[in-house]
ROTOR-393951 format. One record per atom (N, C-alpha, C): atom name; y negated, x, z negated; residue number from 0; residue in three letters; chain. Coordinates in steps of 0.2 Angstrom, whole numbers. Example, Ala and Ser with C-alpha at 12.3 -4.5 7.8 and 13.67 -1.06 7.14 Angstrom:
REM residues 2
  atomo      y      x      z  num  residuo  cadena
      N     28     66    -39    0      ALA       A
     CA     22     62    -39    0      ALA       A
      C     16     66    -39    0      ALA       A
      N     11     64    -35    1      SER       A
     CA      5     68    -36    1      SER       A
      C      0     64    -39    1      SER       A
***
This chain:
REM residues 88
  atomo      y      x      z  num  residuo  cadena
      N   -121    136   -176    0      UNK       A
     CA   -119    140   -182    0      UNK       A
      C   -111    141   -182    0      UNK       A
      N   -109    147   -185    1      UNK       A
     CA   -103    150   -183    1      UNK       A
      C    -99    150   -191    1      UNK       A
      N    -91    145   -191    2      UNK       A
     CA    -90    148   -196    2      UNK       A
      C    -90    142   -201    2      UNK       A
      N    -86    139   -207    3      UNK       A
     CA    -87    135   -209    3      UNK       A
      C    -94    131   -214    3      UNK       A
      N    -93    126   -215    4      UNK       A
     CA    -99    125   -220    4      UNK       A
      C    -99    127   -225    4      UNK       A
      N   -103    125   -231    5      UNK       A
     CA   -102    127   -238    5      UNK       A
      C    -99    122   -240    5      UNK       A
      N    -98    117   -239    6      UNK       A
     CA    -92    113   -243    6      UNK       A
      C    -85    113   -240    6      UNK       A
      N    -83    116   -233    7      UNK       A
     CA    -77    119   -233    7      UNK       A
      C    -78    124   -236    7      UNK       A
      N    -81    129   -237    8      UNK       A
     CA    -78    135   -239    8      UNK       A
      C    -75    136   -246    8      UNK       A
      N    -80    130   -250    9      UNK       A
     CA    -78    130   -257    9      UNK       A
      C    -74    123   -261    9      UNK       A
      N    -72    117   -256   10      UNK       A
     CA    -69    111   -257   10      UNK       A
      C    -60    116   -259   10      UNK       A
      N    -60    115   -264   11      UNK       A
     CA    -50    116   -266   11      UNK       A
      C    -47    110   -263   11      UNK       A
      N    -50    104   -262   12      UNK       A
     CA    -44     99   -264   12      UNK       A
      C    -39    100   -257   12      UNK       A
      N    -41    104   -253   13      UNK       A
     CA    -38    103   -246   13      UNK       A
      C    -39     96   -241   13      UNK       A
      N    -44     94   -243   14      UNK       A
     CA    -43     88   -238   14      UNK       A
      C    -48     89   -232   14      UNK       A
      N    -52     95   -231   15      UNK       A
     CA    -57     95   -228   15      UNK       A
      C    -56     95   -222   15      UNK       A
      N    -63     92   -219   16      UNK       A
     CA    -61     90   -209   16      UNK       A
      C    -57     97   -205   16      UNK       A
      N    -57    102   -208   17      UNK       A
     CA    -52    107   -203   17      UNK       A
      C    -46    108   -204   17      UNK       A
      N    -43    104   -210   18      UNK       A
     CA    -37    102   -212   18      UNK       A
      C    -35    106   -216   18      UNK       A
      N    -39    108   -222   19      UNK       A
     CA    -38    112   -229   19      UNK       A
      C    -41    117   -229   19      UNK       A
      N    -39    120   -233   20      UNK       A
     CA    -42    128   -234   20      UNK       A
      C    -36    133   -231   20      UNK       A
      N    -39    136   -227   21      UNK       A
     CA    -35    140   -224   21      UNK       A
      C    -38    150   -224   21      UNK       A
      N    -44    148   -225   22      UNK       A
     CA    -44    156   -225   22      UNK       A
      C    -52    156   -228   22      UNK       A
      N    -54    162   -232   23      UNK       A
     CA    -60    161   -235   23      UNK       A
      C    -63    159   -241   23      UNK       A
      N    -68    158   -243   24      UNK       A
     CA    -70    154   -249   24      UNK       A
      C    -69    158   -257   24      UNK       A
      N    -68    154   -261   25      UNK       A
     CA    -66    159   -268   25      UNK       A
      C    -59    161   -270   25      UNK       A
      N    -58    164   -273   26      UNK       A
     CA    -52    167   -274   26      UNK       A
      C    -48    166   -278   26      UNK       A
      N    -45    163   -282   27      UNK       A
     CA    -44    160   -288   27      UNK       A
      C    -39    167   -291   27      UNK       A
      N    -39    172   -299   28      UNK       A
     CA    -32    174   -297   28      UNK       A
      C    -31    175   -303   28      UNK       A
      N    -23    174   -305   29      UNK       A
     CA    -20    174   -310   29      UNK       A
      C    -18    180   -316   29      UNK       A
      N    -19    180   -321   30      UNK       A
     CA    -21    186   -324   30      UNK       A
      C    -13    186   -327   30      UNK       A
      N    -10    181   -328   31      UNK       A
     CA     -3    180   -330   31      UNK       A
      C     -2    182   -339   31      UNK       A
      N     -9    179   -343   32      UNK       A
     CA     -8    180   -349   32      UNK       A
      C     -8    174   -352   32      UNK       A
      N     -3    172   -357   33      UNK       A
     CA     -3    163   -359   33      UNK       A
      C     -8    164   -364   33      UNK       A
      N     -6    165   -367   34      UNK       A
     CA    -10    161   -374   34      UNK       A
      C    -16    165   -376   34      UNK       A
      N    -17    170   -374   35      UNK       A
     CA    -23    178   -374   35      UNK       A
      C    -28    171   -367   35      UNK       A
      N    -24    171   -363   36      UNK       A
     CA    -29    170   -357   36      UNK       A
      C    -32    161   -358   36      UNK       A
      N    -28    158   -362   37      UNK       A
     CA    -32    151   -364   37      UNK       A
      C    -37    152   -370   37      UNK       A
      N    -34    157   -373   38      UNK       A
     CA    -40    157   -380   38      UNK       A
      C    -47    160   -377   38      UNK       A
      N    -46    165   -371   39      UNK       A
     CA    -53    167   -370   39      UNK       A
      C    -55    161   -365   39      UNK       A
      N    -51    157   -362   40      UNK       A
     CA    -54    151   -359   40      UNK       A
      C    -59    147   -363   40      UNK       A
      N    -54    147   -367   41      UNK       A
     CA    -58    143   -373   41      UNK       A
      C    -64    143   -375   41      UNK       A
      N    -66    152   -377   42      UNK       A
     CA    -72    155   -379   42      UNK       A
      C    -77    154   -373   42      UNK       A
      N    -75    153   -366   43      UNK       A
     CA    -80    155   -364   43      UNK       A
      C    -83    148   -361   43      UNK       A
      N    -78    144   -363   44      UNK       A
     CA    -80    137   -362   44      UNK       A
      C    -86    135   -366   44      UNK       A
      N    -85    136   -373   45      UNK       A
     CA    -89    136   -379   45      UNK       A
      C    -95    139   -378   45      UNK       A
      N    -95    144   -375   46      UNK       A
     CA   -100    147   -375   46      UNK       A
      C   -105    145   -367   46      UNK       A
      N   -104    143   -364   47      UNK       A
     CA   -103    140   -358   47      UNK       A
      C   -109    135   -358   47      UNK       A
      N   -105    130   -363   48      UNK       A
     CA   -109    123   -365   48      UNK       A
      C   -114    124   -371   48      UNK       A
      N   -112    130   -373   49      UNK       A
     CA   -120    132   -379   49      UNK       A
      C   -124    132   -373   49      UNK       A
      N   -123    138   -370   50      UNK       A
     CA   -130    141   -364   50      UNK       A
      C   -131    133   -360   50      UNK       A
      N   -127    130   -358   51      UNK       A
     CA   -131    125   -354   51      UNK       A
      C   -135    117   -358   51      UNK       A
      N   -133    118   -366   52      UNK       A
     CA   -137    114   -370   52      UNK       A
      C   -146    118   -370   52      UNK       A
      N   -145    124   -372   53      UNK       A
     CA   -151    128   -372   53      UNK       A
      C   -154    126   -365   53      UNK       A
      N   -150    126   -360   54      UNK       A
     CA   -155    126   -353   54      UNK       A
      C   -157    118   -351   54      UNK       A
      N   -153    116   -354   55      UNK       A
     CA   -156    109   -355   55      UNK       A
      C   -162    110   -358   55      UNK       A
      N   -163    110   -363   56      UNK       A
     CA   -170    109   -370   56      UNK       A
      C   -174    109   -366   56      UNK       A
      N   -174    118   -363   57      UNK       A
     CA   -178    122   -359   57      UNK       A
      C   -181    118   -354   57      UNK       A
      N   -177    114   -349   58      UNK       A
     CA   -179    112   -344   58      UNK       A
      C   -184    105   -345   58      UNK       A
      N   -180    102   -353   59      UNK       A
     CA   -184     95   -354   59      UNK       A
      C   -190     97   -356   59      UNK       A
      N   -192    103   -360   60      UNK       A
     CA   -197    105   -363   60      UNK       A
      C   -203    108   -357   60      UNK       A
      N   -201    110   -351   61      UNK       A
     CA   -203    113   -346   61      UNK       A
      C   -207    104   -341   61      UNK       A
      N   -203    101   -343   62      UNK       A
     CA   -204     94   -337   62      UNK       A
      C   -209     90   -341   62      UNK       A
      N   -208     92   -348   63      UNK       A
     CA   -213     86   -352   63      UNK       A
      C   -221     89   -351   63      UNK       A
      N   -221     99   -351   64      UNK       A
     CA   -226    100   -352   64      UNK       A
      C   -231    100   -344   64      UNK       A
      N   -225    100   -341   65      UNK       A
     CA   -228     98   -331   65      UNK       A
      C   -229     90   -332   65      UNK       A
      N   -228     86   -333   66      UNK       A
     CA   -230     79   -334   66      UNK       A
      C   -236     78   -339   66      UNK       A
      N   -234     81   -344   67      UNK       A
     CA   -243     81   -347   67      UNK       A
      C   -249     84   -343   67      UNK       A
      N   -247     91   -341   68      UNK       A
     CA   -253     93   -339   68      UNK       A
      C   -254     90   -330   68      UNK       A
      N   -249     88   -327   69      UNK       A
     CA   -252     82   -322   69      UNK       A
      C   -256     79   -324   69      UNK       A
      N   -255     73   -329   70      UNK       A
     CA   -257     68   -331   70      UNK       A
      C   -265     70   -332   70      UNK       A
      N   -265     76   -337   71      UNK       A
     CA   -272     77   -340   71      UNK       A
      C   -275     81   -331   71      UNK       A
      N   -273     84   -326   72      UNK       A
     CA   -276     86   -320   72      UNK       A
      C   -279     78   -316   72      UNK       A
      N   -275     73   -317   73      UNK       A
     CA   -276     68   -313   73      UNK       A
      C   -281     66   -317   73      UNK       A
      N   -282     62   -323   74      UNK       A
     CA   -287     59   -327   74      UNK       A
      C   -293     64   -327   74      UNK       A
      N   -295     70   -327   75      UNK       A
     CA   -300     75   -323   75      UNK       A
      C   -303     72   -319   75      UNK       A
      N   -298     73   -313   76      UNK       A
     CA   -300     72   -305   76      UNK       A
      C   -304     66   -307   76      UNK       A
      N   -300     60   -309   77      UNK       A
     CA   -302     53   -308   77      UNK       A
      C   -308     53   -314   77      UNK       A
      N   -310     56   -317   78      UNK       A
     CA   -315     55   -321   78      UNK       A
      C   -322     58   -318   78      UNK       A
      N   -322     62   -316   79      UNK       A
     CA   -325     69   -310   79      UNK       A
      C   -328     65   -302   79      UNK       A
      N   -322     58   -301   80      UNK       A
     CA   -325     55   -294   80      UNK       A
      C   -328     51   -297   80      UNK       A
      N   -326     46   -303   81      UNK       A
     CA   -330     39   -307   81      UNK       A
      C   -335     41   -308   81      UNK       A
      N   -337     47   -310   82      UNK       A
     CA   -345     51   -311   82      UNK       A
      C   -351     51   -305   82      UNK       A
      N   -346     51   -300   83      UNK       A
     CA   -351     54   -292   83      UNK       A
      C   -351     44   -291   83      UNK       A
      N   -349     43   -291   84      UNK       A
     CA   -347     36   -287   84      UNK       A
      C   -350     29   -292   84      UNK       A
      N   -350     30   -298   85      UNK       A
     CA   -353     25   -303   85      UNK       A
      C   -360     28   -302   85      UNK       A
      N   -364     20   -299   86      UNK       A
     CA   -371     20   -298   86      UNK       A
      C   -373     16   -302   86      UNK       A
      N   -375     17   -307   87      UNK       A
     CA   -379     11   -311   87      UNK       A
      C   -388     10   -311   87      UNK       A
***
């Protein structure tokens, strides 16, 4: 494979096995506005951690209902073999 990995390409801290960031990866750049460019940081922080509460919910609500309907596919199965296999 040719080229660095994806944790060199995106590692900022500089410490990585090729001896920092030297070319590549994300771009970081300065729009050079103070107090305009924190208030929108700000907003989109807010809104940021709304969208990732929402996709929590989402995801807890998505894992409970894949858990139940496992649950209720297995007690099926197993109810389905007890019938063939119980000889009384």
């Amino acid at each position: 494979m040719n080229g660095a990995s994806w944790a060199d390409q995106w590692d900022n801290s500089g410490n990585s096995a090729k001896g920092g960031r030297i070319g590549g990866g994300a771009v970081i750049s300065s729009g050079g506005g103070g107090a305009a460019s924190n208030s929108n940081t700000a907003k989109y922080k807010e809104k940021l951690g709304l969208g990732l509460d929402k996709t929590k919910a989402v995801a807890s609500s998505g894992f409970k209902k894949l858990k139940n309907g496992s649950a209720t596919g297995f007690r099926w199965v197993k109810d389905k073999y007890h019938k063939t296999t119980n000889k009384h």
